[in-house]
N, C-alpha and C positions, 0 to 999 in steps of 0.2 A: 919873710915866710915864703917856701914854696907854695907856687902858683897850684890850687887844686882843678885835678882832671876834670874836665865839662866833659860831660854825658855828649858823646855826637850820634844822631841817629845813621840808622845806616840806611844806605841809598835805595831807593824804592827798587824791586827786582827788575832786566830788564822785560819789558811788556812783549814784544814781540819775539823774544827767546819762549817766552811763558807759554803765548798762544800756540807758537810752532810744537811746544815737547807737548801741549793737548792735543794739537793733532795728530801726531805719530801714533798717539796711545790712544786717544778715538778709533784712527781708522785699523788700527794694528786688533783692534776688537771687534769693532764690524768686521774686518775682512776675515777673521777665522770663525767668526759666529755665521756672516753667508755662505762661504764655502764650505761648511760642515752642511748647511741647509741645500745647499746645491746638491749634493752626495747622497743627500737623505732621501728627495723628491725623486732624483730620478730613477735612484735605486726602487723606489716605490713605486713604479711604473713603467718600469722594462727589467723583465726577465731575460732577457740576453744580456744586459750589461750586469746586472747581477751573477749570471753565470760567468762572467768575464772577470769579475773580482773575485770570487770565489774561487779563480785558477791560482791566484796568490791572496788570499784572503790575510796572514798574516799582518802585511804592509798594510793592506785597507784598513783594520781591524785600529792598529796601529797609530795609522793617520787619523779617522774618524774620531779617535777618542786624546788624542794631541790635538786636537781641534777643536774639541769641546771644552775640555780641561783650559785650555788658552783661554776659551771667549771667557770664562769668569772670572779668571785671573787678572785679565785686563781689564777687565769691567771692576773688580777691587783697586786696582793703581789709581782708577777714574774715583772713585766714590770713597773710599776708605779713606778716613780724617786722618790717619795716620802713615799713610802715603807720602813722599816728598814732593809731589806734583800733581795733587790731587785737586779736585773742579773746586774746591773751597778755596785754594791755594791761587788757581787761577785768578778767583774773581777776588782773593786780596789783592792778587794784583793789577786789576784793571782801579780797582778804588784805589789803589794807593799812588797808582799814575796817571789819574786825572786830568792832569795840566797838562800833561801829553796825546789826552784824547780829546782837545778842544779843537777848533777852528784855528787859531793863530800857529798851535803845533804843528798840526796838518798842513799848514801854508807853508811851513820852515822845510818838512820834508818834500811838498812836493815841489818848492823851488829849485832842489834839486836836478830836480830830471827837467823844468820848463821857465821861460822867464819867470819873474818876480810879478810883473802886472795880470799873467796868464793864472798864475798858483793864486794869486789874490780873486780874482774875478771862481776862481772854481771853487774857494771854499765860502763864497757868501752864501750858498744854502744849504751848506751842510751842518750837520748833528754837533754841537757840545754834549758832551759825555757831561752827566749829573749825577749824584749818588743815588738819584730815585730811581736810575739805570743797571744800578748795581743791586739795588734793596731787591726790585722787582724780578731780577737775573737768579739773585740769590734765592728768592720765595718757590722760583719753577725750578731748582737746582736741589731743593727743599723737600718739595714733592716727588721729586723721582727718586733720591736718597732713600726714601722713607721707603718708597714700592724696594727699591734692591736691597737695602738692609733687611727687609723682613721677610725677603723671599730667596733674591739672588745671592746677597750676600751668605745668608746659610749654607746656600751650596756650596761657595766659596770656600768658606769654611773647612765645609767638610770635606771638598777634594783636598784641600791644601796638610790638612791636618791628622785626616783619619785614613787608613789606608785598611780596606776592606768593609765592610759594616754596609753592604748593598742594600742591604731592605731600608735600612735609613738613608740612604741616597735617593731610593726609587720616593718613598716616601715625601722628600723634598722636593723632589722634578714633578710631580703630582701636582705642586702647588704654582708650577711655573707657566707664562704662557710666551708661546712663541710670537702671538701679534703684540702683545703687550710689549715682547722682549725688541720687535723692528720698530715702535713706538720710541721706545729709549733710548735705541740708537738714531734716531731718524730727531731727537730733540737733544743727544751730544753731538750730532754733526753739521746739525742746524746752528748750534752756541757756534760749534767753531767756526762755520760762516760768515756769522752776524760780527764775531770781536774780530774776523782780521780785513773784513769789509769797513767795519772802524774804524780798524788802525790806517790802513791803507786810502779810502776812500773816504770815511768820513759818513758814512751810511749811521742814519739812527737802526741800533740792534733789534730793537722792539716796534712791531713782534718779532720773534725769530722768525725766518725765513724755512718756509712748509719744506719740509723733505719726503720723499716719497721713493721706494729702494723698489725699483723695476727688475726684477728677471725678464729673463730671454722669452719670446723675441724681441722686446722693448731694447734697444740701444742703451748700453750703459754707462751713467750717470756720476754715478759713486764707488767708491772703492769696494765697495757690499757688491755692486752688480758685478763688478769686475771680476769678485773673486765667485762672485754665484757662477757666473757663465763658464770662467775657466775651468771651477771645479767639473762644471758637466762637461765640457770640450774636455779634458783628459780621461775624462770617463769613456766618452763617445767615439772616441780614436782608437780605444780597443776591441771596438767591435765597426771601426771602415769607417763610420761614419761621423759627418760635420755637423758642430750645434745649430748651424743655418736649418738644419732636417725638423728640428726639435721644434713640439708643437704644442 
């Protein structure tokens, strides 16, 4: 009799491909959600640069709302179950490669780069990854779902889907809040911290690691500062003057 097919599972995804395509689409979201906010503040607070954009207001007009439209969109790739690379997606796969987030895995990669007695002596006090690591990952990944499904993601929604119907727009953004919104992003760029501090070093995740998104003049930090700063440095160039001014 032929031999019948055995079910083979398939190989767990790789973990650090995973972590990295969270990062792109973390910070690819913070950085269009800061520099729309970069744009907004200082247009709120200088009328010469205001009248500066209003010499081509089209482009501005343009950009501001390519900026906005992105930050939820990304923010859907992040959260939306139905996403291919989505933070649920993530954290299957930090649980399904567990063996790989132990101590003895950590010694195998890092003898790589240094002797075998050096990789051994560096992971005696580091983190085993446990599924209580994941539960507790998943419960604050849980929570913040919940805040963007029933606020962010309508928006989502409704840019992606309805093209016109303003008063139902405005109506949604009524419901949204911007410290809430640097909140969100300040606890998906912390996860991506804590998993590739992990992977790499062997750092227990929990807590995640406090983020805190600094505008100018604060020295920037995060991809958020970067794109806040710049956004106001090409604003500030068209009226002479450096974001070093800005106060």
């Amino acid at each position: 009799m032929p031999e019948k097919n055995l079910y083979v599972p398939p190989s767990p995804p790789d973990i650090q491909k995973e972590i990295e395509i969270f990062r792109k689409e973390e910070e690819a979201a913070q950085q269009t959600f800061f520099a729309y906010l970069g744009i907004r503040d200082l247009l709120s607070k200088r009328p010469d640069v205001r009248a500066a954009v209003n010499r081509n207001s089209m482009f501005w007009l343009t950009t501001n709302h390519a900026l906005f439209v992105s930050t939820f969109i990304w923010l859907g790739r992040i959260f939306d179950t139905k996403s291919a690379h989505n933070v649920g997606v993530l954290l299957k796969a930090v649980e399904q490669n567990l063996p790989k987030l132990d101590r003895k895995a950590l010694r195998k990669r890092k003898e790589e780069f240094i002797a075998p007695a050096e990789a051994a002596e560096y992971v005696e006090e580091k983190h085993d990854t446990a599924i209580d690591d994941v539960r507790e990952l998943r419960k604050q990944v849980r929570e913040w779902r919940k805040i963007y499904e029933s606020v962010y993601g309508e928006v989502r929604d409704h840019l992606a889907h309805n093209k016109g119907a303003k008063d139902e727009l405005d109506a949604l953004l009524a419901r949204t809040n911007i410290d809430e919104m640097k909140r969100m992003f300040a606890f998906l760029h912390g996860l991506h911290e804590a998993l590739i501090e992990l992977y790499l070093n062997g750092r227990n995740p929990l807590p995640l690691p406090d983020v805190t998104f600094n505008p100018p003049p604060t020295r920037p930090r995060h991809p958020g500062d970067e794109a806040y700063a710049e956004a106001q440095a090409s604003l500030l160039s068209m009226v002479g003057e450096q974001l070093g001014r800005l106060v």
